[in-house]
Every structure is written in C-alpha cells, then in structure tokens.
N, C-alpha and C positions, 0 to 999 in steps of 0.2 A: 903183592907178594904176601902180606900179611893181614888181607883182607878179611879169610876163614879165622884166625886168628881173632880178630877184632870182631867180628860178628861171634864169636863162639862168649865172649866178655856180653856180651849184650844177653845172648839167648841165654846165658847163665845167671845174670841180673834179675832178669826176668821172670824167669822160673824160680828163684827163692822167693822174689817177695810176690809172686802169685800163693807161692808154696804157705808162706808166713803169716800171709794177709788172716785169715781163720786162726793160727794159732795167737798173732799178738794183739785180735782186736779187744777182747777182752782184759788182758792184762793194761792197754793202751786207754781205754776208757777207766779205768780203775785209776790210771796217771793222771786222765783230764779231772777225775771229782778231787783228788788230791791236790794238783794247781788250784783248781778252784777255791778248796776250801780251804787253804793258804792264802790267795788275792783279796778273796771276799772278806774276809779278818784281818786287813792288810798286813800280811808278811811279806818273805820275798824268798825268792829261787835263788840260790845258791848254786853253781854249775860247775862241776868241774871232770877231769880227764888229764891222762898223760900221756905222752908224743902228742901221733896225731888225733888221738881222742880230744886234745885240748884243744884244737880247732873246730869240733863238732861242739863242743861246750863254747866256746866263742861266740859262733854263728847261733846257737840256741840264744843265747842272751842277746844277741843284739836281735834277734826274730819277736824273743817275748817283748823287752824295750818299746824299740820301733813300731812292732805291729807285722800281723804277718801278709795277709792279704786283703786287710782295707783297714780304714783309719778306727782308729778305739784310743782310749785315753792309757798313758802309758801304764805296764805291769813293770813292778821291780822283778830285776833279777840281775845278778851278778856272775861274770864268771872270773874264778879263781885260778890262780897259776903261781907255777914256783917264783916269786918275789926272791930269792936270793937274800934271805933275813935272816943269814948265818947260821939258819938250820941247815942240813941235808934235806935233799927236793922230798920225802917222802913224809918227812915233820910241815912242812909247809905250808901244804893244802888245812893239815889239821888245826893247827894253829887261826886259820882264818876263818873256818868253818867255827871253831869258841868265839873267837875274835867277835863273829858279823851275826852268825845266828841264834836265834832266839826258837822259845817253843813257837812250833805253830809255823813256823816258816818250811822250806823243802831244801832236800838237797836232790840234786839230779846227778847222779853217775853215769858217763858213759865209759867203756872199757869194751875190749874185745876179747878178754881171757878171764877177768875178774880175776889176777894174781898182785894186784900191783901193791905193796904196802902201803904207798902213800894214798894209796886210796880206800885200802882198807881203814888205815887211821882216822881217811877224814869221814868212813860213814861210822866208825866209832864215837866221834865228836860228835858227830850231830845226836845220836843216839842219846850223851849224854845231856845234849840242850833239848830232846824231847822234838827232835823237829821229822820230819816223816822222808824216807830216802825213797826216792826214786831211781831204781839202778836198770839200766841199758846196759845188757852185757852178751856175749857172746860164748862159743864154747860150752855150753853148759852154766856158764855163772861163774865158776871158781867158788873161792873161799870167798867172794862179795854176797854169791846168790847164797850162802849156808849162815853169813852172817844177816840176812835180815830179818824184821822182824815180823810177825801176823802183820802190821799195820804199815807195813812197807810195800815197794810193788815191785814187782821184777818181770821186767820186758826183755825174754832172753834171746837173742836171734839163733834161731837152730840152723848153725852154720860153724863151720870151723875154721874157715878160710877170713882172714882179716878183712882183706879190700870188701870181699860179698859185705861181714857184716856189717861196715860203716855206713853201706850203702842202704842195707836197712835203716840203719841206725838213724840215716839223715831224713828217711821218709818217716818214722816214728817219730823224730821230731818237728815235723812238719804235721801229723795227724794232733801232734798236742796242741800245739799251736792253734791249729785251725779246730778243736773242738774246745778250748776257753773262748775264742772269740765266737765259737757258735754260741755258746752258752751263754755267757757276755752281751751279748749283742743279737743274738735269736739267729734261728738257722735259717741261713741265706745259698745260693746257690753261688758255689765259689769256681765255677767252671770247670770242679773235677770231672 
C-alpha cells in the first residue's frame, strides 16, 4: 500500500546527493585540509548541533574517535550538548566551545536551517578562540552561512527539506572522515 510511497523516499535520496555530489565536493575537500591541519598540530574537533542535528554530531565524533573504516590511531574530537549548567540550552553550547577550544582546533556545525542562536553563539566563541568553523547547513545557511569567515568552510546542502538534508549531511560526514584517513594513512580502496 505504501510501497510507491517508500520508493518515491529513495528515488528522492538519490537524486539529491547524485544532484550535491559536484556541488559539495569541493567545499568537502576544503573540510578535509581543515580537519587535517587541526589533527596534524594536535588540536581537536569540537562538534556540535541541535535536536536531531545533535545526533549527526554524536555519530561524527565517535566516527573521528574510533576510526571510520579501518584501524588509525585515535583523532580527538568531542561532541557538545546542552549540559543543563543553568544556562538556557542556547548559552551552552557557547560556554563549552571557550570552556575546551583553543586556536587551531575546529568546530564542526551541523544544522538544517542555520537559524538556531545556540548555534550561532557557539560559532561566535570559536571565532573568538581563533579556531576555524566548519558548518554543514541546509537551506541556504541562514545567519550561520553569513556569519563565517574567508577562513571558514560552508558545506551547504541545496535542499530545503530537513530529512533529504541530514541525509546529506551524514554522507558529508562520512566523506571527511574517510578523506583524513586517506590523507593519514595514504589512499586505499575503501570499497566505495
């Protein structure tokens, strides 16, 4: 009964990030020498997002952590969430972001709209510890994408629908991933 339905979710998957693939490689690779030149001078990833963004930052961090598809020695990164530290959730993030980062480390945004203030705060913070934002956003960017700076990177999904962009969002972090460990570790054939 809702077979068309469910195939129609697929062939619509599909077609963005066939559609995406040319427009976010380059911004994607501009992510991977940033990770790098963050790890390589040991800093660390900072990661965060709100709702279900904060689950794609999750999974990002324990991907950099762990390792994504074969063994490497661990990469820091951290992902941040509202702690309940008697700020309002939108102070939060910012607070952890002065709190943990230093020049030279990253922060990674994901968002689907680039409106969210706790998010803008926290790519404010970093800005003032000198550390370099990576922001995954959707819609256009919002006030995230007008807030960066020349030396920031903005991986924007040209998409307006939330679910499509996460879905990007999660193969973009998958591409960073496996282009620090190519880099890291020389390029290997990962069975894409």
């Amino acid at each position: 009964m809702l077979d068309l339905r469910i195939q129609q979710h697929f062939i619509d998957s599909a077609d963005l990030q066939y559609q995406a693939a040319e427009t976010l490689a380059k911004p994607l690779d501009a992510g991977v020498q940033a990770l790098m030149a963050c790890v390589t001078s040991g800093g660390k990833v900072l990661v965060c997002g709100e709702g279900s963004s904060a689950a794609l930052a999750q999974y990002f961090a324990s991907l950099f952590v762990g390792g994504f598809e074969r063994e490497r020695p661990e990469l820091a990164a951290i992902a941040l969430r509202h702690e309940g530290l008697g700020d309002p959730a939108y102070a939060s993030l910012a607070r952890q972001v002065r709190a943990l980062g230093q020049a030279g480390d990253v922060l990674l945004l994901l968002t689907t709209n680039g409106e969210e203030e706790g998010l803008m705060r926290a790519l404010h913070a970093a800005h003032e510890r000198d550390m370099t934002v990576i922001a995954l956003t959707g819609k256009g960017g919002g006030a995230v994408a007008k807030a960066l700076l020349e030396t920031d990177v903005h991986v924007g999904v040209p998409h307006d629908r939330a679910v499509r962009i996460r879905e990007v969002q999660q193969l973009a972090l998958h591409c960073l991933c496996d282009g620090v460990d190519a880099q890291l570790m020389g390029d290997q054939d990962s069975g894409a």
